[in-house]
C-alpha positions in Angstrom: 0.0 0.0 0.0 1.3 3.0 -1.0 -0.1 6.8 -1.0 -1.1 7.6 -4.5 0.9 10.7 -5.8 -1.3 13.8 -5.5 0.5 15.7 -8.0 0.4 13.4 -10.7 -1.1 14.6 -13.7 -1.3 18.1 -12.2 -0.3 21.5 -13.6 0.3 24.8 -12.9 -0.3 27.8 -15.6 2.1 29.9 -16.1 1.1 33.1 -17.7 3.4 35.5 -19.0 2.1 39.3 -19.5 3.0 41.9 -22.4 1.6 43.8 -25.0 1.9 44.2 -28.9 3.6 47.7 -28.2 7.0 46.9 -28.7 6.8 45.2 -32.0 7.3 41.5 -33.2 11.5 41.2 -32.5 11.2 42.0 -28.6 7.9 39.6 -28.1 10.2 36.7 -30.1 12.8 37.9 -27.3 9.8 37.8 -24.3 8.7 34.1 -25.5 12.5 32.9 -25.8 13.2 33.6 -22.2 9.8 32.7 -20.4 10.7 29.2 -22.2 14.3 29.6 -20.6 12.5 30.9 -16.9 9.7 28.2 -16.8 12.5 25.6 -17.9 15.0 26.1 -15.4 12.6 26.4 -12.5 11.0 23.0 -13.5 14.2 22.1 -13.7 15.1 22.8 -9.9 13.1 19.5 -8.5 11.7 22.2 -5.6 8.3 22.3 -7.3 6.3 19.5 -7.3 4.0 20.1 -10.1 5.0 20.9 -13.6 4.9 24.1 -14.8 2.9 25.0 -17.8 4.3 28.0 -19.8 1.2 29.1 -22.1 1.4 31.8 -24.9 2.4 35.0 -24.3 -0.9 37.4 -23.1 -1.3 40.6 -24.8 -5.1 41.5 -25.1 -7.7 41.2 -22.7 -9.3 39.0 -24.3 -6.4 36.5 -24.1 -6.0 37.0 -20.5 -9.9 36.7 -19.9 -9.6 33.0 -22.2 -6.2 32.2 -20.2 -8.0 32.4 -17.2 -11.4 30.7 -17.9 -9.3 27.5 -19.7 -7.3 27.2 -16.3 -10.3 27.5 -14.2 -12.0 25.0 -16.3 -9.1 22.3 -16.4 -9.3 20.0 -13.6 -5.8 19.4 -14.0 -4.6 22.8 -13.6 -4.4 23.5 -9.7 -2.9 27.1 -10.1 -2.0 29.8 -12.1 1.3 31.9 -11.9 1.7 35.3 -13.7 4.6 37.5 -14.5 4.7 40.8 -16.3 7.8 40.4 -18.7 7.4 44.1 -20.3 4.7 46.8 -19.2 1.5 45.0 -19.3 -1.4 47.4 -19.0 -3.4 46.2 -16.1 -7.4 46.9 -17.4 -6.7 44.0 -19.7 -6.5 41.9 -17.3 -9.8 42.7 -15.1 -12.0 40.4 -17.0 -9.4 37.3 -16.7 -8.8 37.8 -13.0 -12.8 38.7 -12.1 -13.0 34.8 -14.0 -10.3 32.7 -12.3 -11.4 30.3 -10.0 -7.8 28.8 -9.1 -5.4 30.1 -6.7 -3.1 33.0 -7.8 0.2 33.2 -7.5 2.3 36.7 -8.9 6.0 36.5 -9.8 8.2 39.2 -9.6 11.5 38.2 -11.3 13.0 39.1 -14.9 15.1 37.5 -16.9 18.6 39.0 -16.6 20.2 39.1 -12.9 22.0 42.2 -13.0 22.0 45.1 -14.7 24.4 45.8 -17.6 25.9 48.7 -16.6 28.2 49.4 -20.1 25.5 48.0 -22.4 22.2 49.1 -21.5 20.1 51.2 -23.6 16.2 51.7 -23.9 15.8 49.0 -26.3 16.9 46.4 -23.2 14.7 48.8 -21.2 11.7 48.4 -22.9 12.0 44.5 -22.9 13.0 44.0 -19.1 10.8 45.8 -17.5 9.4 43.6 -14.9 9.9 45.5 -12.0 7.3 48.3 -13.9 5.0 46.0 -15.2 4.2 44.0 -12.0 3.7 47.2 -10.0 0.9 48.2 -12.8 -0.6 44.4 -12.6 -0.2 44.5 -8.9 -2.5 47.4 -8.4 -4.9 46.1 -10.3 -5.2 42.4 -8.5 -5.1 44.4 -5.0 -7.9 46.5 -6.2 -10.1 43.2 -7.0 -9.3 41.5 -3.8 -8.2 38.7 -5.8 -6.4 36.6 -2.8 -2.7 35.6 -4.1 0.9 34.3 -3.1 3.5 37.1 -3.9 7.3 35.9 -4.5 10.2 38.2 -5.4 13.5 37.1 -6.3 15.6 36.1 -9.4 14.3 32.9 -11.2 17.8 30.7 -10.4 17.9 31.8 -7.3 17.2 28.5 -5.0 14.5 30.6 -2.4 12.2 31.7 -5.2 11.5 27.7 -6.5 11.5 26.8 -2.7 8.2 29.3 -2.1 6.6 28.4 -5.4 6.9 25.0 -4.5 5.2 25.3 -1.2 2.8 27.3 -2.7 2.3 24.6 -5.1 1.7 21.9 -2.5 -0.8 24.3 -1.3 -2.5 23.8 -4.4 -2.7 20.3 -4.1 -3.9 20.2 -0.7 -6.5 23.1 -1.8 -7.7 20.6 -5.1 -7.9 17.6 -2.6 -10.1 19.5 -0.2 -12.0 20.4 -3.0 -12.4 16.5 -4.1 -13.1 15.6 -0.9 -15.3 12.7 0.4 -15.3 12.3 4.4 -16.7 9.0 5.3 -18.1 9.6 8.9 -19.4 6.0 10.8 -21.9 7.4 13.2 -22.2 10.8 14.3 -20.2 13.0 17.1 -18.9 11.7 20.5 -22.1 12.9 22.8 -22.2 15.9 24.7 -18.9 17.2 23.2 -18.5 20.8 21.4 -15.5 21.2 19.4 -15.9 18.5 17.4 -19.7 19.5 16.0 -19.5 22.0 13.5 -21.4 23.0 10.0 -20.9 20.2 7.3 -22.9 22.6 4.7 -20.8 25.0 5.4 -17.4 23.3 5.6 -18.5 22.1 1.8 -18.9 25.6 0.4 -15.9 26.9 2.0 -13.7 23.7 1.9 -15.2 21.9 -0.9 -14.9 18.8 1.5 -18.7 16.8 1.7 -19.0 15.1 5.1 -21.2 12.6 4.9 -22.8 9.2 7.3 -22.7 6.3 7.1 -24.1 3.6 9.1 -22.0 1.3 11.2 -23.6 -1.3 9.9 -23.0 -1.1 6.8 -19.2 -1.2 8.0 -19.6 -4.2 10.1 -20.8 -5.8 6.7 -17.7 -5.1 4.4 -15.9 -6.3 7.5 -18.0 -9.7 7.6 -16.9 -9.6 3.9 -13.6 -9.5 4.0 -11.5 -12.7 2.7 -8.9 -14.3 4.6 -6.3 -13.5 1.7 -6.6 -9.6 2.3 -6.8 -10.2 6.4 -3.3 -12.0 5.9 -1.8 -9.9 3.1 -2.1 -7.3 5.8 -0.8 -8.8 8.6 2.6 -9.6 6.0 2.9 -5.8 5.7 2.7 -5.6 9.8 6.0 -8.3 9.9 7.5 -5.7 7.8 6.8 -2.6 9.1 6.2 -3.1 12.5 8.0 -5.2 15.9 4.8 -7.3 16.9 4.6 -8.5 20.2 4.4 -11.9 20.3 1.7 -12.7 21.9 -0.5 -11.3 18.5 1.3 -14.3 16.6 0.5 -16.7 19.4 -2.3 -16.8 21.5 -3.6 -13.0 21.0 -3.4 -14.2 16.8 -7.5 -14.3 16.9 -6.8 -10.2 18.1 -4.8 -9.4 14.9 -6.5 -11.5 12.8 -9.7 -9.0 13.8 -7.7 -5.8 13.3 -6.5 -6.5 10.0 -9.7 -7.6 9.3 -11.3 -4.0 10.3 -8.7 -2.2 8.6 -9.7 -4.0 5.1 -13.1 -3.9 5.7 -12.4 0.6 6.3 -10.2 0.1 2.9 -12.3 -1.7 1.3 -15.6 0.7 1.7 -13.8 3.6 1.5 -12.5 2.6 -1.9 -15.7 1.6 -3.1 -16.8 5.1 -2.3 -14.2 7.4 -3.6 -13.3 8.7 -0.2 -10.1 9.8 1.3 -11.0 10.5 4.8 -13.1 9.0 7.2 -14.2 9.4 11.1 -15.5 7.2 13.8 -16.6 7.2 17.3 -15.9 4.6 20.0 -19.5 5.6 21.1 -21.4 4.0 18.4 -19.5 1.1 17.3 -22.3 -1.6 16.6 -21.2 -5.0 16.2 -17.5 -4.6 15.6 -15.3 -6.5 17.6 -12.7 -3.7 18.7 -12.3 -0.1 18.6 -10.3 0.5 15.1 -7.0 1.0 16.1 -4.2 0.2 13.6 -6.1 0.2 10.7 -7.1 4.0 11.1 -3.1 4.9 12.1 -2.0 3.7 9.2 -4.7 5.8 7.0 -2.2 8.7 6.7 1.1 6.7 6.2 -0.3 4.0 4.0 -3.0 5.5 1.9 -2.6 9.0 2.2 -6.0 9.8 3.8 -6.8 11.5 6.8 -8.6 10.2 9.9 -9.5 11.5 13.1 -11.4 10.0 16.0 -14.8 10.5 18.4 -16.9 12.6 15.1 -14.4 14.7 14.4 -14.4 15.1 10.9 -13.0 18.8 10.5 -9.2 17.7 11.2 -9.8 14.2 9.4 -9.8 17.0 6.9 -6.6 18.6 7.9 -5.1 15.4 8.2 -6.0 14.7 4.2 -5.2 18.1 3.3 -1.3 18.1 5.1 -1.0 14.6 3.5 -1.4 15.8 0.5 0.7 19.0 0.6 3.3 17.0 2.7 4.2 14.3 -0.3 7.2 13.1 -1.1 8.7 14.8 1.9 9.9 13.5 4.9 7.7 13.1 7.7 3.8 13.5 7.7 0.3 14.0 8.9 -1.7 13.1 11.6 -4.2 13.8 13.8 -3.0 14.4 17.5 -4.5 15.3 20.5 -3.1 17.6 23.5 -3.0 15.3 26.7 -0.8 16.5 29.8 1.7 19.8 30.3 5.3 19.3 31.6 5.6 22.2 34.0 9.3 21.5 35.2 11.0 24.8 34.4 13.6 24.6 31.4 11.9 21.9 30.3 8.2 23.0 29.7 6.5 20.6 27.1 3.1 19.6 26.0 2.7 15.1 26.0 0.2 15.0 22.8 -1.3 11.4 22.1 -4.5 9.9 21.2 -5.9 6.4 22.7 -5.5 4.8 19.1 -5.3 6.7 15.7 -2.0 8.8 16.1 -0.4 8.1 12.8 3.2 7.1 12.1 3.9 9.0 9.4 4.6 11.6 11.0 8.2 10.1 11.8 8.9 7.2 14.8 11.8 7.7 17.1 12.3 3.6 16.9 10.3 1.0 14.6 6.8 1.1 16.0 5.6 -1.9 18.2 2.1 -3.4 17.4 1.0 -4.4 20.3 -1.9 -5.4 22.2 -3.7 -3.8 25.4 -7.3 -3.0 27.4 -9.0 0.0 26.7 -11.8 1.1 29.6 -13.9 3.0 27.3 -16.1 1.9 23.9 -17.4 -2.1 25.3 -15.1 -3.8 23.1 -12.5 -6.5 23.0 -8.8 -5.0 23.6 -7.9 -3.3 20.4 -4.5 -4.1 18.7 -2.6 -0.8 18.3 0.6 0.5 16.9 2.8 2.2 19.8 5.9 4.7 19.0 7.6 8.1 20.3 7.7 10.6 17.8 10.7 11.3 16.5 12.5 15.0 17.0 11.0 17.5 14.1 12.3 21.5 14.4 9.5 23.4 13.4 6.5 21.1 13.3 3.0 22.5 13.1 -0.3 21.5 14.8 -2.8 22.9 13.6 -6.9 22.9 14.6 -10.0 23.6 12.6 -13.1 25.5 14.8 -16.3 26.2 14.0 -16.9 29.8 15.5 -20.3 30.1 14.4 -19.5 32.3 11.3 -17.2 31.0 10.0 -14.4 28.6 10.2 -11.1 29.3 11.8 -7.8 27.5 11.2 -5.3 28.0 14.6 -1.3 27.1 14.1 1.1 26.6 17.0 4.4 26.2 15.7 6.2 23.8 17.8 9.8 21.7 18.1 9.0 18.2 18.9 11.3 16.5 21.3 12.3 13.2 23.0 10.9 12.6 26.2 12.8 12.5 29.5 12.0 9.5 30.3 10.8 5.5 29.0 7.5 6.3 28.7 7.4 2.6 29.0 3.8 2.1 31.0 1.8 4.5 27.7 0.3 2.0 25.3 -0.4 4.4 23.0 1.5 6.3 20.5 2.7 10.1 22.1 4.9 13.3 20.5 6.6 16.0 23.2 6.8 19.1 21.8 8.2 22.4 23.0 5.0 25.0 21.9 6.1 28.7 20.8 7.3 30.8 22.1 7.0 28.8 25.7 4.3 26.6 27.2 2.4 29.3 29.2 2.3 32.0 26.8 1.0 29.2 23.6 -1.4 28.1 26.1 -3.2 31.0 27.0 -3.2 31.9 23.3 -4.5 28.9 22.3 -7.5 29.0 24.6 -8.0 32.5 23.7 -8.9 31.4 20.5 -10.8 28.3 21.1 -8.9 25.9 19.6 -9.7 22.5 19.7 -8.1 19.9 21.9 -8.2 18.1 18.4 -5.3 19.0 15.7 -3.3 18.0 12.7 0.4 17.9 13.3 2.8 17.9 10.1 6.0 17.4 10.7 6.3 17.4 6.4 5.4 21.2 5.8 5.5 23.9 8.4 3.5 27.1 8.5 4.4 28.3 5.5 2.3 25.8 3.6 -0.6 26.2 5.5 -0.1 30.1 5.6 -0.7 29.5 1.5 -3.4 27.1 2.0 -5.6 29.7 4.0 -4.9 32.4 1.8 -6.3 30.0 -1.1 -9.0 28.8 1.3 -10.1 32.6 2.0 -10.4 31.2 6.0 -8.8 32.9 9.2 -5.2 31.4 10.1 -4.0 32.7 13.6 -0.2 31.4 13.9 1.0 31.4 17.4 5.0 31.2 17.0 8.4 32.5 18.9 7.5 36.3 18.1 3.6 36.0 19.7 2.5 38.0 22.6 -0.9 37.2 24.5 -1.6 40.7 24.4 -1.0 41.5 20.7 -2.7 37.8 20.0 -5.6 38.9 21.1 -5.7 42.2 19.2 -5.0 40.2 16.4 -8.1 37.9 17.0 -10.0 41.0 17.3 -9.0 42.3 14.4 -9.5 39.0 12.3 -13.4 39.4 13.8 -14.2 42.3 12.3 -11.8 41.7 9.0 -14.0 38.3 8.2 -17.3 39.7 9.3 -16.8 42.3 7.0 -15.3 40.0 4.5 -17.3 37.4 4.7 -21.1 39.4 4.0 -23.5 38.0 1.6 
């Protein structure tokens, strides 16, 4: 089992902006080196999506059709657009008012210095990047059209590093908007943050969240045949130390557990989604809690998966999958559990009973293993146990429902290795130092009403999400090493009345 690769097949426009003013010779000159800029940054491996380089645009009319084909194309995920010469920004108001893909606006040109002996108006007229992107950037700020801005010369190694964030961004923004969340029974009872507006989520996220009945689970389980059950449990020798009483006289245990994980697959598959959700509180005839099955959602198959209803960071979990590919580390859904208060040594233990994910990156080869649970009236579930391994500048980050609208809340966090065995946790854990210290993330984090729920990625930091927001049009609120609780909550303030505003119909 392997993630399928999110950015096969996927594109990203690149638009290059002039106009017919300077004759035939210097447009020749303008297509020439947008083949050589497009070229070598595909040629950088930093961008994980190819990059499209598309006629030159010099009429509004072009622009307008440039814009509508890419919004059109399922396999363009994003557009990019740099002014080569003066490009006279009204031309592009109908294009822009059209697009329907996420924006990103170069600033580069072509040559990296200026040639002090040689130049003359003739090399003026054809490198003009820095005018023409000021004209096409007032024009895009006027609109509101949300975009990612990058500045910098095309070789140099920063300036493919931020389109290709931005570019995962993409991704994770096209797999949110293909979304199907396969949710087995409704929310844990009685709690808050994990309820929120599936209607909602789908116009804003693209995401549909939908039930199914457990059931109907308990029969693709029943339907499972013994060669998938022990395919699976071949993949476990490999991947995984089992303790061994699961291959003794606890077998019946992981025979179950494997079974459950195929029968998840299995319906999931037949159903195009890539996320699902359950809760230990409706569970019908299953014999266990799901426990390594769902773990190995993210590592395995790339799709999110959350626990007790809560289907908003099974989508974050997807989404940082997605934008996370190919790089090391990964996604998964965590849960804040116990503070470390020692002083120099202030941590948060994050965990979750069952469904912490592996991909994210092990300290040692995870142990499947076998133990009680006191809550959910099942058999002992079989689950995979591991300490994640040190990550600088991890993310978690929480979706809330705050009646509105939807806000996204990032703590960027160091994970660590614990002080001690941890020997007596059956469950999978991360220790990670929150920013800028325990006390002062903390209060910020309840200011905002994040959830006790998140999505850690220990693939891309804040910088993808940052992009993924702006795409989203949502509320990010970063908590990192420069935030004060004070100026947090001004910000939080601010954001109110900024989306309130923003956000009328």
């Amino acid at each position: 089992m392997t993630m399928a690769n999110p950015f096969e097949g996927k594109e990203i426009w690149f638009g290059v902006g002039s106009q017919d003013l300077y004759g035939e010779e210097a447009l020749r000159q303008v297509a020439a080196q947008s083949v050589e800029i497009v070229d070598a940054l595909n040629a950088t491996g930093a961008i994980p999506v190819k990059l499209v380089l598309k006629p030159t645009l010099k009429s509004s009319d072009a622009v307008k059709n440039f814009m509508v084909d890419a919004s059109a194309d399922p396999s363009c995920i994003g557009v990019i657009t740099w002014m080569h010469t003066f490009s006279p920004a009204k031309m592009w108001i109908r294009g822009l008012e059209a697009l329907k893909k996420p924006l990103l606006q170069l600033n580069t040109q072509h040559h990296f210095e200026i040639p002090w002996e040689t130049i003359d108006m003739d090399f003026m007229n054809l490198n003009q990047a820095a005018h023409g992107d000021r004209e096409y950037g007032y024009i895009v700020t006027r609109l509101g059209v949300p975009r990612k801005i990058v500045v910098g010369h095309y070789t140099d190694p920063e300036v493919a590093q931020k389109i290709g964030t931005w570019a995962r961004a993409c991704a994770g923004w096209d797999a949110s908007n293909t979304m199907k969340v396969m949710r087995w029974g409704d929310n844990m009872r009685n709690v808050a943050v994990t309820e929120g507006d599936k209607t909602e989520a789908e116009r804003v996220f693209g995401a549909s969240i939908n039930t199914w009945a457990v059931n109907e689970l308990v029969d693709y389980v029943n339907r499972v045949k013994d060669d998938q059950v022990k395919a699976l449990i071949e993949d476990y020798k490999t991947k995984y130390d089992i303790a061994p009483e699961l291959l003794d006289a606890r077998y019946d245990a992981l025979f179950t557990a494997a079974k459950e994980e195929a029968g998840m697959v299995n319906m999931m598959n037949d159903n195009g989604t890539t996320a699902g959700v359950d809760n230990f509180e409706d569970l019908g005839t299953l014999g266990q809690l799901p426990g390594v099955g769902p773990q190995r959602f993210p590592s395995e198959y790339g799709w999110g998966f959350s626990a007790e209803g809560d289907w908003k960071t099974a989508v974050l979990v997807r989404i940082g999958a997605v934008m996370g590919y190919g790089l090391e580390g990964g996604a998964s859904l965590m849960e804040d559990y116990s503070y470390n208060f020692a002083p120099g040594a202030e941590m948060i233990l994050g965990s979750h009973m069952l469904e912490v994910s592996p991909s994210v990156g092990t300290i040692a080869k995870p142990k499947l293993e076998i133990h009680p649970l006191g809550i959910g009236g099942k058999d002992d579930p079989v689950r995979l146990v591991f300490t994640v391994a040190p990550k600088h500048d991890a993310v978690v980050v929480s979706m809330s429902d705050v009646r509105e609208r939807f806000r996204l809340l990032m703590n960027v966090v160091d994970v660590v290795e614990p002080a001690g065995s941890l020997k007596q946790l059956p469950c999978a854990r991360a220790l990670w130092e929150p920013r800028p210290s325990l006390k002062e993330s903390a209060e910020c984090w309840l200011r905002a009403g994040g959830s006790h729920h998140t999505c850690m990625t220990t693939s891309v930091g804040r910088e993808a999400w940052e992009d993924f927001a702006r795409i989203a049009g949502v509320e990010l609120a970063t908590i990192d090493e420069n935030t004060t609780p004070r100026e947090f909550e001004r910000e939080l303030e601010i954001n109110e009345m900024y989306h309130r505003l923003n956000n009328r119909h």
